[in-house]
N, C-alpha and C positions, 0 to 999 in steps of 0.2 A: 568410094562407091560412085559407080556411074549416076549420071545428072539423070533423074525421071522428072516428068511431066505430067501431074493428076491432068484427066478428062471429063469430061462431065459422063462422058456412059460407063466408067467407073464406079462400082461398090464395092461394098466389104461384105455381100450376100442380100439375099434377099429376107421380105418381114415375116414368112411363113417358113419353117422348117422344110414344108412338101414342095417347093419354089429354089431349094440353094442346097441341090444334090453334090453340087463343084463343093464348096468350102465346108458344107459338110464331113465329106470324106476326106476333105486334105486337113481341116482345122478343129475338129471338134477334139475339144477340153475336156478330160473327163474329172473330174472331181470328186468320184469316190461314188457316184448315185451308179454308173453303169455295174459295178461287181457285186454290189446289194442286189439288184436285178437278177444278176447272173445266180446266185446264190439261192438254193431253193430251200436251202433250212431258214431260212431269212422271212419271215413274214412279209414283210413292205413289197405290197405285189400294187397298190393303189398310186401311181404318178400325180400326188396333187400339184395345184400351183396356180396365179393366176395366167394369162393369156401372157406368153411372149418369155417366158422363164425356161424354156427347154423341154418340157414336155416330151413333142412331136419327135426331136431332134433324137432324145434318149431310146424313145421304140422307133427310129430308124436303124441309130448303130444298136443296135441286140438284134435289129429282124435280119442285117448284115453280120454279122461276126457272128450268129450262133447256125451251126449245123442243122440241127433239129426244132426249126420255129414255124408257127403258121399265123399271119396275119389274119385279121377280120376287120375287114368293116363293117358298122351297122347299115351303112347302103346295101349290103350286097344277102342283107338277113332277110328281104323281104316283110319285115315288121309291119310295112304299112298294110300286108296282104292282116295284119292282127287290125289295126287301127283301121282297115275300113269294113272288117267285120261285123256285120248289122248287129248279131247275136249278144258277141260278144262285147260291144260299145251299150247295147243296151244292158248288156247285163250290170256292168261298170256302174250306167247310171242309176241302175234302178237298188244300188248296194250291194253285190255281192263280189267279197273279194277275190279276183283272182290271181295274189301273189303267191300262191302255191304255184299255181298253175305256170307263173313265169318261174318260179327255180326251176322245174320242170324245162321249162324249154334250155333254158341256157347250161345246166345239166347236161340235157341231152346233145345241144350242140358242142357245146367242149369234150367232152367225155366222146363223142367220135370224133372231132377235129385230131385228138392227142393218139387217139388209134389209127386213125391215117397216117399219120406222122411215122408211129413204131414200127408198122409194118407194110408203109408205102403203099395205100390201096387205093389203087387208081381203076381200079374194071374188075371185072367180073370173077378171072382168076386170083389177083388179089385178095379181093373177099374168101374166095374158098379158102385159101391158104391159113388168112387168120383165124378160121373157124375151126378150121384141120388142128390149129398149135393150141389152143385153147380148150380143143373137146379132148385130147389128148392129153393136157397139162393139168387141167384143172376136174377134178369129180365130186368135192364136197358141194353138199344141198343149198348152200346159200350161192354158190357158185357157180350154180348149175340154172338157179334160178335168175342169174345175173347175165348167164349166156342167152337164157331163153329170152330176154328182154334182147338183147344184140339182134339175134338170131328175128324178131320178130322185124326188125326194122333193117335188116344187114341189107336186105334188096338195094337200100339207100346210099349204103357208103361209102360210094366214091361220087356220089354226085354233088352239084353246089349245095352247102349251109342252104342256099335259099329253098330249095325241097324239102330240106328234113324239115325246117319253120312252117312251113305250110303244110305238110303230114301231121304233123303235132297236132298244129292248129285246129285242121282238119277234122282230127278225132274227135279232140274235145267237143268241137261244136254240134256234132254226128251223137257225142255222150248224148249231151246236152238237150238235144232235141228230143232223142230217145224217150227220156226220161219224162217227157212230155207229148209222147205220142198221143193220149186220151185225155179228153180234157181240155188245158189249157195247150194253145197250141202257139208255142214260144215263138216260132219264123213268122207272124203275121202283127205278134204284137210287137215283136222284134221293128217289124219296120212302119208301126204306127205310133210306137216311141212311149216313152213313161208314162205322159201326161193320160195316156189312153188305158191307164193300168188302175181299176180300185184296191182298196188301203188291203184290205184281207186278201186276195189275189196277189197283191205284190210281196206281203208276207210268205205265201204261201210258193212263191218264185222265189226268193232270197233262201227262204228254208234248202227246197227239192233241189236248185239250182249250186248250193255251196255246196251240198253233200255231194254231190260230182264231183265237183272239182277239188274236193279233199281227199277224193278216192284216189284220183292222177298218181302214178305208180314211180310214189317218191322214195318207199321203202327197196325197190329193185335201182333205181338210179345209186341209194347209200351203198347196194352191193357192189355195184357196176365201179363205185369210187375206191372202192377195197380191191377189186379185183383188178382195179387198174394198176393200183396199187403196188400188188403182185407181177405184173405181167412187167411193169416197167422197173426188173430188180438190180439193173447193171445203175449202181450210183455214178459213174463216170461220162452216162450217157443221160443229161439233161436236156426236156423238152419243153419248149412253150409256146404260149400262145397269146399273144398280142392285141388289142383291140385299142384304138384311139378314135378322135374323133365327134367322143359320145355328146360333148357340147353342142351339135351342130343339129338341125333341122331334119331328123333321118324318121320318125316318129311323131303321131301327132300327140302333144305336149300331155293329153292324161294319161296316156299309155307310157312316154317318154321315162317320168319321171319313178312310176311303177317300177318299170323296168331295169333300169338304173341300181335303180334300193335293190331287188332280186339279183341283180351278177354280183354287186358289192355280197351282199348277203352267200353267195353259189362261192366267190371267191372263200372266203373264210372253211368253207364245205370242201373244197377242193386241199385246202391243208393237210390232209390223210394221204394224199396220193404225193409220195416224198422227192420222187423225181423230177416231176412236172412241176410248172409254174404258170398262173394265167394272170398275165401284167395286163394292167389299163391306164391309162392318163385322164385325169377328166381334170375340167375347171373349178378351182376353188370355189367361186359364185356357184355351179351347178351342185356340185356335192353337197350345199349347203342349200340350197332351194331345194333339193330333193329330199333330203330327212325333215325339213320345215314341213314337204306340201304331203308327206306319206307318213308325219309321225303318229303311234298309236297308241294304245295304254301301252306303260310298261317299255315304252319305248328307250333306248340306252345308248346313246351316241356314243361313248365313249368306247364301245365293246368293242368298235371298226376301226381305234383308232391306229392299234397296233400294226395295222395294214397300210398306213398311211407312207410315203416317202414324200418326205416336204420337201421343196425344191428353193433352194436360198443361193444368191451369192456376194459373197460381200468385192472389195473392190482390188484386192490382187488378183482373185479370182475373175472376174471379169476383163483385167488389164491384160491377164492370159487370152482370151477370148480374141482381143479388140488385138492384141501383137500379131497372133497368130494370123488373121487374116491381113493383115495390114503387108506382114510379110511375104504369104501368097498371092498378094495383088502385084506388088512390087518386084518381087523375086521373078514372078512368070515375066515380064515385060524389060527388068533392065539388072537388075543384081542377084548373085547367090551368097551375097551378104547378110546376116539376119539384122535386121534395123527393129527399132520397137515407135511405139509414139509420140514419144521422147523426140525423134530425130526430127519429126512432121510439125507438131502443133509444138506453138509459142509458149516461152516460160510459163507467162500468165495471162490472163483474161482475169479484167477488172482488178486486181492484186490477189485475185487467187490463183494457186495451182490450175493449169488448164486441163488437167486430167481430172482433179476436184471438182471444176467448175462445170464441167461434164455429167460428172456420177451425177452429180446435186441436181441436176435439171432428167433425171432417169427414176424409174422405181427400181435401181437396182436389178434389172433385168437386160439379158444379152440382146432381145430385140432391140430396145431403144437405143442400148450404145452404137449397135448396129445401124438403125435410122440415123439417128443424131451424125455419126461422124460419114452416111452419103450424103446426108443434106452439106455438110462442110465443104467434104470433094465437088458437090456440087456446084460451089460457090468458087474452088479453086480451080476451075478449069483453064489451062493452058500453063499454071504455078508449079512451081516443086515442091512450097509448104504451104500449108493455111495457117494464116495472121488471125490475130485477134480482131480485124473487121469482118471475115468469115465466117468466122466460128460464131460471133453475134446478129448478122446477116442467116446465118442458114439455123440459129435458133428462134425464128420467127415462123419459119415452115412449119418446123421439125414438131413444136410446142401444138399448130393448128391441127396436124396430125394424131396426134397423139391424144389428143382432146376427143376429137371423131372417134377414136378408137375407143376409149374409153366409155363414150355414150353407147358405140355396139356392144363393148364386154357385160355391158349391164343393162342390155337393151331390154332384156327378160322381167325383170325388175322392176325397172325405173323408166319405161318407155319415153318418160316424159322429162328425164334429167337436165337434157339441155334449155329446155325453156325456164329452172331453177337457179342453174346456174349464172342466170343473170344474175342474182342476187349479189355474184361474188363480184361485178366486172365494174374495175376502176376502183377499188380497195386497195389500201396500204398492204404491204406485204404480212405487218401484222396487225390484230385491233381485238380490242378485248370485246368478246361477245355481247355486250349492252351495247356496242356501239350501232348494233343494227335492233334498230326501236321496235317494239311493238306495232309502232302506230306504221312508221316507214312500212313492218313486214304485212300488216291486215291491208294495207294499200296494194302490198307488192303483190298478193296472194290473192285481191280481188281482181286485178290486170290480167293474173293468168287463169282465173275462174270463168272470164267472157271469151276468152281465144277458142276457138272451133280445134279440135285434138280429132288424131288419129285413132287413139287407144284412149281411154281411160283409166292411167294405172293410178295407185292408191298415191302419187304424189298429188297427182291433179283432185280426186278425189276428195283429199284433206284440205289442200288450197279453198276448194267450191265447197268445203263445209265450213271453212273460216270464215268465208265470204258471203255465208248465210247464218252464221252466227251459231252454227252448230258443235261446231271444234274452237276450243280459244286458240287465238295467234299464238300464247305462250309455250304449248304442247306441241304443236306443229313445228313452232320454231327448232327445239330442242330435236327434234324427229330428224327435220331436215339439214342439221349442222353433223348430226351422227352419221347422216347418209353420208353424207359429205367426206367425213373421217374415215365411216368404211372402205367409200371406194379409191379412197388418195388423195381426193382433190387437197383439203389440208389437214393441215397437223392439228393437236388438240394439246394446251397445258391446262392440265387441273387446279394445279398448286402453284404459290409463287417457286416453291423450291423443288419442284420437277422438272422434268426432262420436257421436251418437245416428245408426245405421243404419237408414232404413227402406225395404221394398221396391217402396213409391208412389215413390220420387221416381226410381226409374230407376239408380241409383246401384246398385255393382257388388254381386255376390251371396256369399253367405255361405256357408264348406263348414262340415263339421262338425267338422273338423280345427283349424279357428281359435277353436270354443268350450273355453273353459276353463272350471274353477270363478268365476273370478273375473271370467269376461262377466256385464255388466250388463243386465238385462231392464227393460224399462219399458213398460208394459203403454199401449195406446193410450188417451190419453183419451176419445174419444168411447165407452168400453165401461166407466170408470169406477164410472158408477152403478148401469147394470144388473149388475154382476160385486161391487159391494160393496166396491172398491176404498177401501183404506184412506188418507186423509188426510194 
């Protein structure tokens, strides 16, 4: 093999899927998640996972490799024209639900996103055309009733997703008012807000106000789903429809979360229609802040589960990953030899395997191995391998990064993690949970009860009720060790004769009933160096 030279403007891709289109398309692994996607007898339409496990990557290769796909962003849905709706925000607050009203939308946008698709309608002729094969095709009453719903809105159907959202919206609010033409007159209290609303009045708004929005013409959307059904009969010709993203700031956060529950909810509705498939990716943390902040009686988490595609990878499967590029970096610039990791990094680091000693400092995700081995390159510039002084050199970045990222993934949450996390910095790698006191933690917890916060989220909250005597340190303590375990930071042993617990590997969960004095903490290694973790 010809002699290369790592550079420092060398990687092996970048930390975002939407960022590394090159290695993408030259190196993605597929592991068996892309043809479950592809597969529309296949329930698993929901992408879960945390931040940096493939996601993004998976609804890139499907919106490339498949014929008949349509992307969506929730940017481009105009939702915020719902969320700065005076009406409708008041409505929200004042209680009346309107997660009908979002199946409703998202319904309706999919349900024409998948007819644009089948029959290409881009303008005016278009439209006629699908109207022409359908009045033609189709004459029973249920059917007819499901055109006439098309037919009402067809004006619309080759324009952006963002019109029909705002037509929807539109009516509704047009219902709404209606409905309050004498009398109370909803647009005025609408924008002088709840507090302006007495107790029999606001009943009598919650009553007039649901009955609308229960009316929303959800019985013609089930035909429109059968008749899609119908129209889409060639099995050989599958279509989908894509949306990613949903973790990100696109919606303000009450409306967010609604909305979310309603397409997981639309997706399971959408099961009838046998050709079609409408895949999403969302965040393991959001998926789960959304059934917490919208659960209701009767509520069944487990009904969605079947919809789930969990996204894992153990560590052949990653070594594929981390070859693969390693080879496209190398191959482009000096060989058409295939080399693996093997040829680059050193037998071992500290007397472990250096491919080991790697995973171990990663949550088993293709991001960090990614991170981890440019920070390496980084440290080898002008080298043909990185040594075991490299690889310990560029895990000191790699660790400080990864830490920041961690405080964003659960920024939602935990606004205030990083300032807890002192807790852990300059600890043994392991230490049995007595060892951090009561009295150390009611200290530790009034230190951050006087600090001026941005946010007040319920870590801080609980800290400043320790520190007025409100909440005992004991509760708190136990609270904030689990936070800990959920989000990575460390491992948990319950038992002398169990495993090291962690909550990457899917393995069952931890209450705070089962921490004793004598559970074992051990803190993640990938956060070692940046935390000062002792030796």
């Amino acid at each position: 093999m010809e002699k290369y030279i790592f550079r420092k403007i060398d990687t092996l891709g970048a930390s975002s899927a939407e960022d590394d289109s090159l290695y993408l398309s030259e190196c993605f692994v597929d592991i068996g998640f892309l043809n479950i996607l592809r597969d529309c007898s296949d329930p698993r339409s929901i992408i879960v996972g945390r931040t940096g496990v493939g996601k993004t990557a998976l609804i890139k290769q499907l919106n490339n490799g498949e014929e008949h796909v349509a992307e969506i962003s929730p940017d481009d849905l105009a939702l915020t024209y719902i969320s700065n709706s005076t009406i409708l925000k008041f409505l929200i607050n004042i209680g009346v639900n309107l997660d009908i009203f979002f199946k409703l939308l998202w319904k309706h946008v999919l349900a024409v996103e998948i007819i644009k698709l089948r029959f290409k309608i881009c303008d005016e002729n278009g439209k006629n055309i699908f109207f022409q094969f359908i009045e033609d095709k189709f004459k029973e009453d249920k059917e007819k009733q499901a055109i006439d719903y098309l037919k009402k809105w067809g004006d619309k159907f080759w324009e952006e997703t963002e019109s029909r959202v705002r037509e929807v919206t539109t009516k509704l609010e047009q219902e709404i008012t209606g409905e309050f033409s004498s009398g109370i007159q909803i647009a005025n209290l609408a924008l002088k807000g709840v507090s302006s609303v007495e107790e029999e009045q606001k009943k009598e708004i919650i009553n007039r106000a649901q009955q609308v929005v229960n009316k929303v013409q959800i019985r013609q959307l089930s035909q429109i789903l059968e008749l899609l059904d119908k129209i889409l009969d060639d099995p050989q010709k599958k279509y989908f429809v894509t949306i990613d993203r949903l973790d990100e700031k696109w919606v303000d956060d009450r409306f967010r979360y609604r909305l979310v529950r309603a397409l997981i909810e639309t997706l399971r509705d959408f099961r009838k229609v046998r050709n079609a498939k409408i895949i999403i990716a969302i965040r393991l943390d959001l998926i789960e802040r959304v059934f917490r902040l919208t659960r209701d009686v009767g509520f069944q988490e487990e009904k969605y589960e079947s919809l789930y595609l969990q996204i894992g990878w153990d560590k052949k499967q990653l070594c594929k990953v981390l070859d693969a590029r390693i080879n496209s970096l190398i191959k482009h610039q000096y060989t058409k030899k295939s080399i693996s990791h093997e040829y680059i990094l050193p037998k071992k680091i500290k007397n472990r395997r250096s491919i080991d000693y790697i995973f171990d400092r990663t949550m088993m995700r293709p991001r960090d191995v990614i991170l981890f081995f440019n920070a390496c390159i980084n440290e080898a510039d002008g080298k043909p391998n990185i040594t075991e002084t490299m690889v310990l050199r560029a895990e000191g970045e790699y660790g400080r990064g990864r830490l920041k990222s961690l405080f964003d993934e659960w920024g939602a949450d935990y606004a205030n993690l990083k300032l807890f996390v002192e807790l852990l910095k300059s600890r043994p790698r392991k230490f049995l949970y007595k060892e951090v006191s009561l009295n150390y933690f009611a200290d530790f917890c009034l230190d951050i009860a006087v600090q001026t916060v941005a946010e007040k989220d319920s870590l801080y909250r609980d800290a400043f009720d320790v520190a007025d005597d409100k909440l005992s340190a004991g509760d708190f303590k136990k609270k904030l060790f689990l936070i800990f375990h959920l989000v990575g930071l460390v491992y948990l042993k319950i038992e002398a004769f169990d495993k090291l617990i962690s909550s990457l590997s899917g393995r069952r969960s931890i209450s705070s009933a089962e921490i004793t004095d004598d559970t074992e903490v051990s803190i993640h290694p990938m956060f070692w160096r940046v935390l000062g973790i002792k030796g």
